[in-house]
Each structure stands twice: as structure tokens, then as C-alpha cells.
C-alpha positions in Angstrom: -2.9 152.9 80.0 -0.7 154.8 77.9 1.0 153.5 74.9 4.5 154.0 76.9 3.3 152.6 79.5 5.1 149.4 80.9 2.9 146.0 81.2 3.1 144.6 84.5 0.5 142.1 84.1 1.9 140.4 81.4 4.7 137.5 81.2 8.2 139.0 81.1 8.8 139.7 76.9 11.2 136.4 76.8 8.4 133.8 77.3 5.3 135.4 76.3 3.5 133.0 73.7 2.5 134.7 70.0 -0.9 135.7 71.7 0.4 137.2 74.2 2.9 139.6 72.4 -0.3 140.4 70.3 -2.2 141.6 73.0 1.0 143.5 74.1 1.7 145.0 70.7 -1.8 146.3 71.0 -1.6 147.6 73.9 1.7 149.8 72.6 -0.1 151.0 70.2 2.3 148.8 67.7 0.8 146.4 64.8 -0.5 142.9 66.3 0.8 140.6 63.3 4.7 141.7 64.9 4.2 139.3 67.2 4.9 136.0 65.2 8.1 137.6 63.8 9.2 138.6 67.5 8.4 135.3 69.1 10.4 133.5 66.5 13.2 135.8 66.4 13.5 134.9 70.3 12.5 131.0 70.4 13.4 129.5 67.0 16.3 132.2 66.2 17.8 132.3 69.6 17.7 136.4 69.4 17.5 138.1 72.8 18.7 141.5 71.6 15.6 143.8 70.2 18.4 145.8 68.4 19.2 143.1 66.6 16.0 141.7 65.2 16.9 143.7 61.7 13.4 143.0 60.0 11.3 144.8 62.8 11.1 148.6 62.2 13.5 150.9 64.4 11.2 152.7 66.8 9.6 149.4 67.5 13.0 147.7 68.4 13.2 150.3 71.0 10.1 149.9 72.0 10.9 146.3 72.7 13.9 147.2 74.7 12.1 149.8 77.1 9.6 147.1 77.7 12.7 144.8 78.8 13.0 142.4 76.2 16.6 141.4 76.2 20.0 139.1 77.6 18.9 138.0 81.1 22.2 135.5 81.7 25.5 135.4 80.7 27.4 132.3 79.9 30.2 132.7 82.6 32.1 129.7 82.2 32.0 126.6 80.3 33.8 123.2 81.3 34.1 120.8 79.1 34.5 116.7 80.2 36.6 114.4 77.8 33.9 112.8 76.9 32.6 116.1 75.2 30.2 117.1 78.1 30.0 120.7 78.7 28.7 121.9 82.3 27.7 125.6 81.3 27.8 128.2 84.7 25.2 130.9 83.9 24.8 134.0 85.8 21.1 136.2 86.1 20.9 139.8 86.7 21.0 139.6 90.5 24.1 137.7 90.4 22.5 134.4 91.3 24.1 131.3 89.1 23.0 128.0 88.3 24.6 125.3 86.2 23.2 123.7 82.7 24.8 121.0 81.1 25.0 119.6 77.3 25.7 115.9 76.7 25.8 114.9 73.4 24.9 111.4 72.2 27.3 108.3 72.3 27.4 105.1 70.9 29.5 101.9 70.5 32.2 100.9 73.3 34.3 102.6 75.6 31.1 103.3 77.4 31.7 103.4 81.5 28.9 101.5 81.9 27.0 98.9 79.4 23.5 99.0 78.5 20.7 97.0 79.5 19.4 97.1 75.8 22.3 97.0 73.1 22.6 99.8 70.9 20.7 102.2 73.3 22.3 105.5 73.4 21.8 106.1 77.4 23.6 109.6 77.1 20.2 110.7 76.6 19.0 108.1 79.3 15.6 110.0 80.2 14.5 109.4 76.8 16.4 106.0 76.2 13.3 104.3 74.9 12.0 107.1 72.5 11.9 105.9 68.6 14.9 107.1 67.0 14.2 109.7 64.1 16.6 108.9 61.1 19.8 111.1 61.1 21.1 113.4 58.6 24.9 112.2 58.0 27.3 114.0 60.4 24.4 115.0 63.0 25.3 114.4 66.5 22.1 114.9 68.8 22.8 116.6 72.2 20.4 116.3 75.6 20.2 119.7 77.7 19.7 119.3 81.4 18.8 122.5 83.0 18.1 123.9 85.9 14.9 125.7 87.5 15.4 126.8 90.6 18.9 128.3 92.6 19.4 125.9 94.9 16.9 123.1 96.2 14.2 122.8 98.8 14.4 118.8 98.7 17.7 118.0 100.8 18.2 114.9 98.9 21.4 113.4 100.2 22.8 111.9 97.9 22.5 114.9 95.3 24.4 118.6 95.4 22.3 120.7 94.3 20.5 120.9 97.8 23.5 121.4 100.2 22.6 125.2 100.8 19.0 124.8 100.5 16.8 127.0 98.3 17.6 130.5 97.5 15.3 131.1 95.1 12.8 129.7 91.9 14.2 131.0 88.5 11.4 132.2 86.2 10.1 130.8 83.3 12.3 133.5 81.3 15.5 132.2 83.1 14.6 128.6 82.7 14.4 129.3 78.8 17.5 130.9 78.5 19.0 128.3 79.6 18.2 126.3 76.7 18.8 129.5 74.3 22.0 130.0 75.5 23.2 125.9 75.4 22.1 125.8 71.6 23.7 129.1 71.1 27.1 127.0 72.0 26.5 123.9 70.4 29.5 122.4 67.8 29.4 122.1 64.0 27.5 119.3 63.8 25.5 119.2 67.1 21.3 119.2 67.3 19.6 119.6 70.4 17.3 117.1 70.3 16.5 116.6 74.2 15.1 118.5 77.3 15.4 117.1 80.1 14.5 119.1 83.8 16.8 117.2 85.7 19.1 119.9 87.2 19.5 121.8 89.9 15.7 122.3 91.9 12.9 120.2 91.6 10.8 121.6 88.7 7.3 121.0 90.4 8.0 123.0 93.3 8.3 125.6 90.5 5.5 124.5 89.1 3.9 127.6 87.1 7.3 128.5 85.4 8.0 124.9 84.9 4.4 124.8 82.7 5.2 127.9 81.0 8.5 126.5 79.7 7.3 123.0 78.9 4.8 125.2 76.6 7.0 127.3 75.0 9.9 124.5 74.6 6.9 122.4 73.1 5.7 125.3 70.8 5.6 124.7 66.7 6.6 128.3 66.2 9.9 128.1 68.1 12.0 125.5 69.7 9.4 122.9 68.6 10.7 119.6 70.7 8.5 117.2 70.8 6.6 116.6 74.3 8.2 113.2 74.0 11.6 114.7 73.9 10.6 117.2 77.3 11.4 115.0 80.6 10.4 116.8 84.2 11.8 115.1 86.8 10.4 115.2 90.4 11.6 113.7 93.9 7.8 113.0 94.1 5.4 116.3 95.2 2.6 114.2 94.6 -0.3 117.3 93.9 2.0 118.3 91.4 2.4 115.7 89.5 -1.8 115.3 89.5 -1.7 119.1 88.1 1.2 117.8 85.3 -0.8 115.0 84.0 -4.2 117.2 84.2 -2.7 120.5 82.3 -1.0 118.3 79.4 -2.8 115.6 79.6 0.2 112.9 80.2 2.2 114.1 77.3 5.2 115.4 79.1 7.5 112.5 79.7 7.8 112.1 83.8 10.5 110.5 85.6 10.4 109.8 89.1 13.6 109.8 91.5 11.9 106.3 93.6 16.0 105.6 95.0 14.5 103.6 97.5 11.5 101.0 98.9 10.3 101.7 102.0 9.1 104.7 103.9 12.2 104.4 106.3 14.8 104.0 104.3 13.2 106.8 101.4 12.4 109.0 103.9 16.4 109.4 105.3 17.4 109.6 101.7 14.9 112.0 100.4 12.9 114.1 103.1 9.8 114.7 100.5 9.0 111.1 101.2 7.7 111.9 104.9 5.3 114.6 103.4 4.4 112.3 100.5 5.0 108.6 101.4 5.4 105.4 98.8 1.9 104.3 98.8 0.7 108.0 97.7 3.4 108.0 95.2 2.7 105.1 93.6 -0.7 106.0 93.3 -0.1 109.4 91.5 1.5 107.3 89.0 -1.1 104.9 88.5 -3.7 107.4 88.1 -1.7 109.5 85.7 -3.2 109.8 82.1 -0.1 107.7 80.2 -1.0 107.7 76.7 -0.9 104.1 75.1 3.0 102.8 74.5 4.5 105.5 76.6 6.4 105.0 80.1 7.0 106.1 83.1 11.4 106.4 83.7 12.1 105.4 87.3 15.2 106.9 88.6 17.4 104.6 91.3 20.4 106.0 92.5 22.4 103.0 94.0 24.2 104.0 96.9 26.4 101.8 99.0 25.0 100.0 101.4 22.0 102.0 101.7 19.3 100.5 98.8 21.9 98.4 96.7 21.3 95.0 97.5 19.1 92.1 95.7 16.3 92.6 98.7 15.9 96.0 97.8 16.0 94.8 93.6 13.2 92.6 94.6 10.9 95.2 96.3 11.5 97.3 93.7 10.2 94.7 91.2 6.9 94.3 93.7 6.5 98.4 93.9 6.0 99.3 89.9 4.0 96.1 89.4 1.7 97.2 86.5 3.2 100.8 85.7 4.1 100.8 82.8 8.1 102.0 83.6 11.7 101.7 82.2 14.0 102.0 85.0 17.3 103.9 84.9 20.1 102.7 87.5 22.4 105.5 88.5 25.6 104.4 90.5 26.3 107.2 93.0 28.2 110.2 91.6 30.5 111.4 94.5 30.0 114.6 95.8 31.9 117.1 98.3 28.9 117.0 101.0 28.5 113.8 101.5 30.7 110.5 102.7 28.0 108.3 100.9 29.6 106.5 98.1 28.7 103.8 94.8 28.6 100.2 95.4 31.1 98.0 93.3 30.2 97.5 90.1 28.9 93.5 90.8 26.3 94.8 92.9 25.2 97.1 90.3 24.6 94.1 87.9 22.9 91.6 90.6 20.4 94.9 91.2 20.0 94.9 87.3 19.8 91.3 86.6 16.8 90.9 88.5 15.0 93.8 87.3 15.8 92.0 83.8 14.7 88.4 84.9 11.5 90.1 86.0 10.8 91.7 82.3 11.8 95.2 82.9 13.3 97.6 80.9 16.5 99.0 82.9 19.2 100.8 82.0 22.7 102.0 84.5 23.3 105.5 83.5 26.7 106.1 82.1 28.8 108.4 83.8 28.8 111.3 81.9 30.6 114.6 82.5 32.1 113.9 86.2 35.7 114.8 85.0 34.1 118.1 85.9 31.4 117.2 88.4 29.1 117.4 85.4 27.1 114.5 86.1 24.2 113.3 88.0 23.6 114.8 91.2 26.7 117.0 91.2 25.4 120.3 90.2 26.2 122.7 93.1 25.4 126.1 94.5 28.6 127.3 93.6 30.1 129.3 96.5 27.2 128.9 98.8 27.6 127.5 102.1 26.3 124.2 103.2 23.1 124.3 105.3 23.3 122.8 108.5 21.4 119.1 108.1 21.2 115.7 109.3 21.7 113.5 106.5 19.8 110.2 107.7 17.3 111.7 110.0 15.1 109.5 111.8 11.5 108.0 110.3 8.7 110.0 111.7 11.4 112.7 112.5 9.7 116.9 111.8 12.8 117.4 109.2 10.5 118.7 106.4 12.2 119.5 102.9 
């Protein structure tokens, strides 16, 4: 191959780890130790532009350029809540757009919803039980949700980001921008300090570009979060989540989107559950390597009259017997597709309280960011149209997600 010669083989130039741009750089004919420099101008600097990476010598700055390292999204809108929320709409070089959100940290009243633990800040409620690092005065810490996928294969009812099914997986390149790009806009003051793969797709259907971002977020030459501080969140794709806990060995914090108790009523909430029921479910998680004094977060969307009652608290209770688990109650966020609403708000204690008397950790997930539909379960397709579905099909029905 010819030193101007492009490299097909190799991960596109935004997320390819130090040894890989050595190997590249080699294979251009360029020095190999450029490729430290380059991968932190991109991961810790938050530099997509090869012109602009000053320290590197011209001719390879162009050489970085014709081998397509630069911008791949633009920022094309940014909404922000009153509670300081911003729901970021970013748009990729074929047009296609997801949405990313930033939620910075709260604490103290005026909450919508009160803890389960006082003093927990549940605006990072994926990582509620992590041990606090101390602050630097004036540092407000700020949990990223993003996106891996346009659109979503899982048909979730209760949850947006489905409606129009899946158009495509973003790669590993577009998933990281997404993270560049929301520190890029953080305020004076602001520190991202969370991950968490909670919006729009379900990461482990994704799952190669979903490892190759939890590696480079993770990486102590760039973004350098902590695994602890990395949450993938999965309706439940049970091989996957075997593959997770292989490749990093439990370190990746995993939450589960449960919502429900039983086959019947999971499987008209969230069609995955008919391909991969409870009972293998349940099992993934108990054979998942957990390191010692970590936890499992169990994700219950409460929806009115579906799976809101104290029966349904109580089964719950039976289900994660022995997982180690903090559970995080989320009271319906409306959403244009569906008629399916919250329960009042004294159902949504009486499901708490007995996950409490029974000596769990659980938490009901403040509404953040739904001034401007920024909150969970409301990221959308924007401008898509919905795809035709039946929203509680039948157990044992051939609706596959």
C-alpha cells in the first residue's frame, strides 16, 4: 500500500485507540510517537479539526484530513429545561439526527420527586449509589445521556425513541461525538462526570460500537471516566449482556429496564421479553461477574394501571432476590405516541415503600428536562413517522422487536 493510500481496514480516525493511530502513522509513512499527541488532541482536548491541532507538523495535518479525520455532527439545536437540562439535537453527515442530553447535578428541595436515600443526588440516578469524590468549590458535575442508534429496534411502549423503528446503528465515531460535542457546551463551572447509554437505541444491539466507546470513554489518555461512572442500559438481549460482562469483566456499570413481572405483562410492554423471557434474564444477571460492593440498577417505569400496584411491588421484591441491585422508579414520562400515562403519585410511594420494608435500595427518578421532552423515554425520531404497531400485543403473539 502506498503511503497515500487510504486505510480501509482500520477504525474510522475519531475512535482509533493510541495503538492503533501508531500502526496508521506507519503505515503513511508518518512518525509512530504522533499518535499519543493526536489521540489526545481528539479525546482529552475535544479537537476534531486536523487543521487545528497546532503542535503537529503541517503536511501531516493534511495528511490527517485526507485520511478523514474531522467534524462528523453538528450541534443543530439545543433546548434548554428550567431546571438547567439541555436536550442537544445533533445531526451526522447523511442527515440522520439523534438527540443527547446534559443534566447537571441537583441537590436540596424543590425536587419533583424525593429520594429514597436523603442527600442522594438522583439527577445522576444511574450512578446514585457511586461514592462521591470531593468537589472543588463552584464545580457542578453534569450526567451525559447519549444515544447509539437512530431510532430503535425494541418497540418499547412506553418509551419514544422506538415509534418509527430502527433506521440505523450510529458508529462508534458518532457515539463519541456525542460526548465531545456535550462537553464542548458545558457552563462555567460544569464537569462531566457521568456516561450514561440510556438514549435513544438499545446499546447492545450495537454491541461492537457500544464496546469501542465504553473503551475509549474509559481510556487514561483521554476522556478517562471511570468504568464506574460508564452505565449501558439494555431492555434485556440476554447474549449481550454475557458478551459485556465477559469483555470487561463486570466493570461497566449495567442497568436493566425489568418495568415489569411476568412474561405476559413484560412481553406487551417490551417485545424483547418474548425472545428473551424473565427467567433467562434473571439468570444473565446472576451469572454476571459483579465485582464485590458493586450493583446491578434495575429500571421500573410505573405506568398506570399496567405494573403500578403493590402485587406487582411484591413480585418484584421475589424476582431480584439475591442480586445484588438498587432499583430506580420512573413514573411514566408522557409521550405523543402513546395514551399510556403515570399513576398518581400515592401509588408511586406504596410501590416504593415496599421495596424499602423489604431492604432495598430504591430511588423514583426525578423528572428532569420534560419542559422540553428532555426526560426519560422522550427522546424521539424527530420528523420520522410512526411505524405501524400494536402496542399490547398478545403473549405468545410473532411481534418480534
Amino acid at each position: 500500500m502506498s503511503a497515500s493510500s487510504p486505510l480501509p481496514s482500520f477504525p474510522h480516525p475519531l475512535v482509533r485507540t493510541p495503538e492503533e493511530w501508531r500502526e496508521a502513522l506507519v503505515r503513511m509513512g508518518e512518525r509512530p510517537y504522533r499518535a499519543l499527541p493526536i489521540f489526545q488532541w481528539i479525546h482529552r482536548r475535544g479537537v476534531t479539526d486536523a487543521r487545528a491541532m497546532t503542535d503537529l507538523p503541517a503536511s501531516l495535518r493534511d495528511r490527517l484530513v485526507e485520511d478523514g479525520l474531522g467534524p462528523v455532527l453538528e450541534v443543530t439545536t439545543v433546548r434548554r429545561s428550567l431546571d438547567d437540562t439541555r436536550k442537544l439535537l445533533v445531526q451526522f453527515e447523511d442527515q440522520a439526527t439523534v438527540e443527547t442530553v446534559l443534566i447537571p447535578a441537583v441537590s436540596g428541595p424543590g425536587s419533583a420527586a424525593p429520594s429514597a436515600e436523603p442527600g442522594t443526588d438522583d439527577a445522576d440516578a444511574a450512578t446514585a449509589d457511586l461514592e462521591e469524590d470531593e468537589e472543588s468549590a463552584g464545580v457542578r458535575r453534569v450526567t451525559q445521556c447519549i444515544s447509539t442508534q437512530v431510532g430503535c429496534a425494541m418497540g418499547c411502549v412506553f418509551c419514544a425513541s422506538g415509534v418509527a423503528g430502527l433506521k440505523r446503528h450510529l458508529g462508534a465515531h458518532e457515539i463519541v461525538s456525542q460526548v465531545l460535542a456535550g462537553r464542548s457546551l458545558l457552563d462555567e463551572g460544569e464537569q462531566l462526570r457521568n456516561v450514561v447509554l440510556m438514549g435513544m437505541g438499545e446499546p447492545l444491539h450495537n454491541y461492537d460500537n457500544t464496546a469501542r466507546t465504553l473503551r475509549l470513554l474509559t481510556h487514561h489518555a483521554g476522556i478517562n471516566l471511570s468504568s464506574r461512572r460508564v452505565t449501558v442500559s439494555t431492555s434485556g438481549l440476554v447474549p449481550e449482556i454475557d458478551r459485556l460482562g465477559a469483555d470487561f469483566g463486570g466493570q461497566v456499570t449495567l442497568a436493566i429496564s425489568l418495568h415489569a413481572t411476568t412474561d405476559e405483562q413484560r412481553s406487551a410492554l417490551m417485545p424483547i421479553n418474548k425472545k428473551y423471557p424473565l427467567a433467562e434474564l434473571i439468570a444473565a444477571l446472576r451469572r454476571h461477574p459483579l465485582p464485590k460492593r458493586r450493583r446491578f440498577t434495575i429500571e421500573f417505569t410505573l405506568v398506570s394501571g399496567q405494573n403500578d400496584g403493590v402485587d406487582e411491588a411484591r413480585r418484584l421484591v421475589a424476582l431480584l432476590r439475591g442480586i445484588p441491585v438498587k432499583v430506580n422508579l420512573i413514573p411514566m414520562n408522557p409521550i405523543e405516541a402513546s395514551t399510556l400515562a403515570p399513576p398518581d403519585w400515592g401509588r408511586v410511594l406504596a410501590f416504593q415503600k415496599v421495596l424499602l420494608d423489604a431492604g432495598y435500595s430504591c430511588f423514583i427518578r426525578r423528572r428532569r428536562g420534560d419542559d422540553v421532552s428532555a426526560a426519560c423515554g422522550q427522546l424521539a425520531l424527530l420528523g420520522a413517522k410512526p411505524r405501524p404497531r400494536r402496542p399490547f400485543a398478545a403473549p405468545g403473539s410473532d411481534d418480534e422487536p
